[in-house]
C-alpha positions in Angstrom: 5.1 -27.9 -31.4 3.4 -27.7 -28.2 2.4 -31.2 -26.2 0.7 -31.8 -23.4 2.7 -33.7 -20.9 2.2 -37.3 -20.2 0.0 -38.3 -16.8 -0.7 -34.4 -16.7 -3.9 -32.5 -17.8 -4.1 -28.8 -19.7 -4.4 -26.0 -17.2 -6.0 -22.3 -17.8 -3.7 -20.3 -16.6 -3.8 -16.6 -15.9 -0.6 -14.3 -15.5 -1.0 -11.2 -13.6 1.9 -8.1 -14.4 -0.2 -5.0 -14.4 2.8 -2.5 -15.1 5.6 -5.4 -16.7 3.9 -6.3 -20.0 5.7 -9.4 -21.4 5.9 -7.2 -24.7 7.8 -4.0 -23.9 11.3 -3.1 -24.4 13.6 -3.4 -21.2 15.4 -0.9 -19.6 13.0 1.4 -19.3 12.0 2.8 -15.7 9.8 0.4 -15.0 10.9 -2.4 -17.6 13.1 -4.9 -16.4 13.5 -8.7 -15.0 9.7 -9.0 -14.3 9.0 -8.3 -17.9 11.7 -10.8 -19.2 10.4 -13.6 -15.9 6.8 -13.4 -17.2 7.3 -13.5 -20.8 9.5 -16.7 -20.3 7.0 -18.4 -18.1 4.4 -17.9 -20.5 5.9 -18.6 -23.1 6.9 -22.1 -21.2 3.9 -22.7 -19.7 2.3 -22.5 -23.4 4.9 -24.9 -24.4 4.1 -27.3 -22.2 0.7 -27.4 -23.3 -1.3 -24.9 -21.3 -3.3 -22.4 -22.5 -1.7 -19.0 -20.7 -2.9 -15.0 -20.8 -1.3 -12.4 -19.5 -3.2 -9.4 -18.2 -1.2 -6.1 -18.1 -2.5 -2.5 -18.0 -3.1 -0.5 -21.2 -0.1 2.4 -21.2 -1.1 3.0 -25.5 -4.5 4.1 -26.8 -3.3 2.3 -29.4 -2.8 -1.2 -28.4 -5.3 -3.9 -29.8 -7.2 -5.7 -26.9 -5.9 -8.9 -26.9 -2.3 -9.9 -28.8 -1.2 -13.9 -29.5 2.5 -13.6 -29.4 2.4 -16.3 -31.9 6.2 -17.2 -31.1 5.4 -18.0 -27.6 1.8 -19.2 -27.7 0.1 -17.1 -25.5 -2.0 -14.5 -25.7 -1.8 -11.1 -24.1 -4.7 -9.1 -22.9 -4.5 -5.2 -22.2 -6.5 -4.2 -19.6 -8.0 -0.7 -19.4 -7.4 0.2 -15.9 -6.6 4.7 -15.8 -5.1 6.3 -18.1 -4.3 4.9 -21.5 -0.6 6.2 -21.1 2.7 5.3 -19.9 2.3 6.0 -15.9 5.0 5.5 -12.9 4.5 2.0 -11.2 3.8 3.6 -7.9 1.3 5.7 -9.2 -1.1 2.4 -10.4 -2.4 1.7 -6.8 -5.6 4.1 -7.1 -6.4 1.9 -10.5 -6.3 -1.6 -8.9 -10.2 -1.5 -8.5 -10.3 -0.9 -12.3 -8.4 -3.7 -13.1 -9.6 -5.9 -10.6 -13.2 -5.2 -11.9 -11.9 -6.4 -15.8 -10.7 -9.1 -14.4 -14.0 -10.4 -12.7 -15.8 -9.9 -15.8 -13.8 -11.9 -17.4 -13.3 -14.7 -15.0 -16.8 -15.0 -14.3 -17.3 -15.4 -18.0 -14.6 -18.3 -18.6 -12.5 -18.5 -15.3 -9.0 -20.0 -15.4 -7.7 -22.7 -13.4 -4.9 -20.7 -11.7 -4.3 -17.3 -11.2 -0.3 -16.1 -10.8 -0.3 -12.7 -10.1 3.1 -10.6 -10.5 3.8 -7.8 -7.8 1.9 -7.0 -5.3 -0.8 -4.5 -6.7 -1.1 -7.1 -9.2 -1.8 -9.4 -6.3 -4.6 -6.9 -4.8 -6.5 -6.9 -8.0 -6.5 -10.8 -9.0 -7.5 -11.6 -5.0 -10.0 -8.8 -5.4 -11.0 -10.1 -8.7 -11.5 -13.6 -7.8 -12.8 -13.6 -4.6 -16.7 -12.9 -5.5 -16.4 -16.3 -8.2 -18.7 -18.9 -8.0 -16.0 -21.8 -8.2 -12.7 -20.8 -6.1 -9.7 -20.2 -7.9 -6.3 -20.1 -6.3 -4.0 -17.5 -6.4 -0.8 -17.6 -6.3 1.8 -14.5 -5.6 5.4 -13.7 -6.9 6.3 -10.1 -5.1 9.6 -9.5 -7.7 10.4 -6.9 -5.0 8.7 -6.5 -1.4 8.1 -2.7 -0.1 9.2 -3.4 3.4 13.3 -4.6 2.0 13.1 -1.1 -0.2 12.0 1.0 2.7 14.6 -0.7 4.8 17.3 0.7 2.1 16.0 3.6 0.4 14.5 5.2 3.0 12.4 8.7 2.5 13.6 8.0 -1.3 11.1 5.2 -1.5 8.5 5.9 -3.5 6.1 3.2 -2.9 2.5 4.4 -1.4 2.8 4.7 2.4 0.4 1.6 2.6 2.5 -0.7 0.7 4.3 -2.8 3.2 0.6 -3.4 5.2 -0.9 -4.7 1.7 2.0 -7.1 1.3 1.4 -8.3 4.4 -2.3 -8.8 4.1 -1.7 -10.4 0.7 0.5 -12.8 2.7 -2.5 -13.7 4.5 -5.0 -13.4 1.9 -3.5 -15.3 -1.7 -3.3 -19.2 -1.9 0.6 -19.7 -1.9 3.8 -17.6 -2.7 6.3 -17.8 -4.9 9.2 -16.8 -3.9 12.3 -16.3 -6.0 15.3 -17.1 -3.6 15.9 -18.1 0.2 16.5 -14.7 1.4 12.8 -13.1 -0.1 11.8 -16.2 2.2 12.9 -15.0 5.6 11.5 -11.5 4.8 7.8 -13.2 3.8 8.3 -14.8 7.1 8.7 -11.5 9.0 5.7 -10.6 7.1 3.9 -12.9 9.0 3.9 -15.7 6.0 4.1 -19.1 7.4 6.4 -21.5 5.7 4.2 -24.0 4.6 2.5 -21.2 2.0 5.9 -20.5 0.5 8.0 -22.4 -2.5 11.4 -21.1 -4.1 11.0 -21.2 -7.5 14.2 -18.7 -9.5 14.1 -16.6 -11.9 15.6 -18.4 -15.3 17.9 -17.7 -18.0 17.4 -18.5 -22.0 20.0 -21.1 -22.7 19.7 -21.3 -26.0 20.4 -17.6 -26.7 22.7 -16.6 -23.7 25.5 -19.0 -24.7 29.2 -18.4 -24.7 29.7 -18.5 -28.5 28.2 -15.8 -31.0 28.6 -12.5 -31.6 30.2 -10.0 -29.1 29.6 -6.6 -29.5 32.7 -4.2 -30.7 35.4 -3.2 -28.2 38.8 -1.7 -28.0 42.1 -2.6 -26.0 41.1 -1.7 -22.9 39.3 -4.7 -20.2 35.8 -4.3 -20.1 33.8 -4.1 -17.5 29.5 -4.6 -18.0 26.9 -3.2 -15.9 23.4 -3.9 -17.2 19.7 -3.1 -17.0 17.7 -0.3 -15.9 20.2 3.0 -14.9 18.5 3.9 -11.1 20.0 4.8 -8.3 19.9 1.7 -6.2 21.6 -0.3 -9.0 24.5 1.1 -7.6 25.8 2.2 -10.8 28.1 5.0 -9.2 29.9 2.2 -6.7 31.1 0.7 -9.9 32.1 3.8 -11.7 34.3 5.1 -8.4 35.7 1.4 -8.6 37.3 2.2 -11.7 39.8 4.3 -10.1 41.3 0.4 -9.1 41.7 -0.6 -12.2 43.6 2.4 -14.5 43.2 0.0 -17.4 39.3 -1.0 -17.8 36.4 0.4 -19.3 33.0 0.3 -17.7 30.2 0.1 -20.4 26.7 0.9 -19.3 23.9 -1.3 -21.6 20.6 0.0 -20.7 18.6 3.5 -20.4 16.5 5.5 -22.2 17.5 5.7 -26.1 21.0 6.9 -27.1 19.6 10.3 -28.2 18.0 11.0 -24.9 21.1 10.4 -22.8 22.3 13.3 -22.4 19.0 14.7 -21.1 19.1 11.7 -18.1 19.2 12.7 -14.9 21.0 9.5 -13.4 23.0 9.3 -16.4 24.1 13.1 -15.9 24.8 12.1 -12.4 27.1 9.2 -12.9 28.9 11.3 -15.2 29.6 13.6 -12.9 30.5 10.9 -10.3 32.9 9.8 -13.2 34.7 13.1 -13.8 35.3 13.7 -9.5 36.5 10.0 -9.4 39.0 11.0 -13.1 37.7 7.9 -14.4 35.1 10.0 -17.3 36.7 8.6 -20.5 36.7 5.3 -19.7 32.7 5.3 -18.5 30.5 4.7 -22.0 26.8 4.6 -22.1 25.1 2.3 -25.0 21.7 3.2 -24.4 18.7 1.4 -24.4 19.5 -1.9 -26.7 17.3 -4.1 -28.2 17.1 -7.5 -26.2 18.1 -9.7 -29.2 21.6 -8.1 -28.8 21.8 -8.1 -25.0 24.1 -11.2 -25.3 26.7 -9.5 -27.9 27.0 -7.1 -25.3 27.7 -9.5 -22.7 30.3 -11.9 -24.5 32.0 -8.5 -25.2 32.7 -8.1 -21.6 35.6 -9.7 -19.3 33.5 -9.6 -16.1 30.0 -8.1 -15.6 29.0 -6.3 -12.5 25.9 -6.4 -10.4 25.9 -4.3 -7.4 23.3 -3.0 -6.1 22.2 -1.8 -2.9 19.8 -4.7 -2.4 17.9 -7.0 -4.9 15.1 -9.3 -5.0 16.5 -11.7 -7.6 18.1 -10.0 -10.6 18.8 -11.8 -13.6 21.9 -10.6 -14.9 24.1 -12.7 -13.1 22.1 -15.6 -15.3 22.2 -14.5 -18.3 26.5 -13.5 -17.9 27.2 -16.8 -16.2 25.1 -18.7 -19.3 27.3 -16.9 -21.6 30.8 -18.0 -19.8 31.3 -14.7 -18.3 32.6 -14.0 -14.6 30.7 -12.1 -12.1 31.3 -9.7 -9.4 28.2 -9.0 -7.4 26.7 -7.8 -4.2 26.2 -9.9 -1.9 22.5 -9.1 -1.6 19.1 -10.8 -1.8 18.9 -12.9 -4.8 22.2 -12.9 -5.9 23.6 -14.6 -3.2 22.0 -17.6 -4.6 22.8 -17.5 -7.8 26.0 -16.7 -7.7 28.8 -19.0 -6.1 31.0 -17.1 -4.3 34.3 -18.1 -5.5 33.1 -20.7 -7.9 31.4 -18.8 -10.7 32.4 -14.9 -9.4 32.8 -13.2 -6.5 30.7 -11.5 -3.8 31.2 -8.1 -2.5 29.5 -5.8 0.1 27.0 -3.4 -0.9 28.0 -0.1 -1.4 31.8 -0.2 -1.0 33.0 1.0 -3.8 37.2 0.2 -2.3 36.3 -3.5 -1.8 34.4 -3.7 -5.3 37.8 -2.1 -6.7 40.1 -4.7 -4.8 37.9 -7.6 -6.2 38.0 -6.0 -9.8 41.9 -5.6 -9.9 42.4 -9.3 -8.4 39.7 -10.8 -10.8 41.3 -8.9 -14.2 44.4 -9.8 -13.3 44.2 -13.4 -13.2 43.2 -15.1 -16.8 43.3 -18.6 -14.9 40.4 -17.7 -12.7 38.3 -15.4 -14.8 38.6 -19.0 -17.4 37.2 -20.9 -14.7 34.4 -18.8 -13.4 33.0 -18.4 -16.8 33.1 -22.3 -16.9 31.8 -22.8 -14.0 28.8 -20.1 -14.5 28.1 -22.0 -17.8 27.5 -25.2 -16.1 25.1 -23.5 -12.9 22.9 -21.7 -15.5 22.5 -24.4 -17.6 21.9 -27.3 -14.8 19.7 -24.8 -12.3 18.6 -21.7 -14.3 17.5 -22.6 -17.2 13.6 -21.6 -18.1 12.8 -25.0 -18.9 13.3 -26.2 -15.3 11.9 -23.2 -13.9 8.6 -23.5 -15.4 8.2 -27.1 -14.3 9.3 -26.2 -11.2 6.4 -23.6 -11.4 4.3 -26.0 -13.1 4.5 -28.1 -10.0 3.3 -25.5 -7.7 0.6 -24.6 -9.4 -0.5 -28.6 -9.5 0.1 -28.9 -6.0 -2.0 -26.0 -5.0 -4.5 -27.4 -7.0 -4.3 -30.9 -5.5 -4.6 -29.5 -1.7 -7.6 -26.8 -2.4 -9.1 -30.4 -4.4 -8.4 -32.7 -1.7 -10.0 -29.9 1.1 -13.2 -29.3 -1.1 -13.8 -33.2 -0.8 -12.9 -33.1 3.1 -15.9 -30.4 3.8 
């Protein structure tokens, strides 16, 4: 039952994610941890007695206006912004002014309280959107990811449009307050030009109720297992853990993730790795699951004796979460986001990025000591469930939003 909580009042509160709809399957392309982080924060905002939208661009001719996810107690509104079809994120930026012009319709209509827009074109169209309203509304920006970090790593393989970088930094200037997911995102928004008072770290959160140590685990053989999750691209670093396997003659790597089983094959990057795999002499112990439906995601992971995440860089990444809240020991790079989360030593181990001999050394110690592996997983239980769980990131959130609220307030009576 939903409650309004005591001293507080009910907000209106409108989430932004113009190509991460709350309601699509992960591991797609362009389906990952911004779906899953704007779902939960819905879903806990409506819990705590707020009524919540999400706005997300229409990719099915199909899909009704408006859905109420009636297990999370928001409603979900599909705006018609290009082409009713599946499109590549980087290709939305030419249909910003179509969303932004839904969105002022509607807000002029019945205008929310707060807007919190997810990724920066989603930014571009809510400050668009909500700048010709009568009554002001804030709005606040999560980035997920920041163009300026992936040019900095990816190079001419970035995708992004060329104006990217000079957007974020005008958003910087332009929305009410960030929200940043992690202390090193911070220091970037800074070289963007974002002063430090506009900024709070708010993380990404876990589901402790369903990522927990005991349940289910998925299938497995004799072999150690090793567990790579999420979406199979290149900067996931996917091939650094499949030459690591040369260190350790007795694991498995299992990828969970990807397009469906049946269209594997057909996968460029899963072709790729595969050929990484057969070079390295590692190819039968590298298996691809697939894409798998998020309900079993934590089968998979209480399957596993220590999940990876290593990729080149990352602006958060949940993975580490959701291992760590099922006991489970994690090597990762020690990169962007998951240097917070992850305690180097305490609840896994950090490597460099794209060193495939170090990540190999660190596998070969870590499955060889029981002892340890036993006391990371402990440990991670403990840190996701004291610091990551969604309930305490969407107060946390909650509180911005309120104190954001209170300033803009306290400067309208001032003037």
């Amino acid at each position: 039952m939903r409650t309004e909580q005591p001293g507080t009042y009910r907000l209106k509160i409108d989430l932004v994610s113009e190509h991460a709809s709350p309601l699509a399957a992960i591991g797609g392309v362009d389906a990952g941890g911004q779906n899953v982080h704007v779902a939960a924060l819905a879903a806990g905002l409506a819990e705590r007695g707020h009524e919540v939208t999400v706005h997300t661009r229409r990719d099915d001719a199909t899909l009704p206006e408006r859905v109420v996810v009636q297990d999370g107690g928001y409603n979900v509104v599909h705006v018609t912004a290009g082409p009713a079809e599946a499109l590549p994120k980087d290709e939305l930026l030419q249909h910003m002014p179509a969303f932004a012009r839904v969105l002022r319709r509607g807000w002029t209509a019945t205008p929310p309280d707060v807007v919190h827009a997810h990724f920066w074109m989603s930014g571009l169209a809510s400050v668009e959107a909500a700048a010709s309203l009568l009554r002001p509304v804030p709005v606040l920006q999560t980035f997920h990811a920041l163009g300026s970090v992936k040019r900095r790593h990816q190079g001419d393989a970035d995708t992004s449009p060329a104006e990217r970088i000079d957007l974020e930094r005008g958003l910087c200037r332009d929305v009410s307050h960030v929200v940043a997911t992690c202390s090193d995102e911070v220091f970037e928004l800074r070289r963007l030009g974002l002063t430090t008072d506009r900024v709070s770290i708010v993380p990404c959160g876990v589901d402790t109720a369903v990522f927990t140590p005991n349940g289910p685990a998925a299938p497995r053989g004799e072999r150690k297992r090793l567990l790579v999750l999420g979406r199979i691209v290149e900067r996931k670093g996917q091939d650094d853990a499949v030459r690591a396997l040369r260190a350790v003659p007795d694991a498995e790597l299992v990828v969970v993730g990807g397009p469906p089983v049946a269209e594997l094959d057909g996968d460029p990057e899963v072709r790729r790795l595969r050929a990484v795999a057969a070079e390295a002499g590692v190819a039968d112990r590298l298996v691809f699951t697939g894409a798998v439906a998020r309900a079993d995601v934590p089968a998979w992971i209480r399957s596993s004796d220590v999940v990876l995440a290593v990729p080149w860089y990352e602006p958060f990444g949940i993975t580490p979460l959701e291992a760590m809240a099922c006991g489970r020991p994690v090597v990762a790079t020690a990169v962007g986001g998951l240097q917070d989360s992850v305690a180097d030593g305490v609840t896994g181990d950090l490597v460099p990025p794209r060193d495939p001999g170090r990540l190999g050394e660190a596998l070969a110690a870590l499955l060889a000591d029981d002892d340890r592996r036993a006391a990371y997983g402990a440990a991670g239980v403990q840190r996701a469930r004291t610091r990551y769980r969604w309930s305490r990131v969407v107060a946390d959130t909650e509180t911005v939003y309120r104190q954001v609220l209170a300033r803009r307030r306290s400067v309208e009576v001032a003037r």
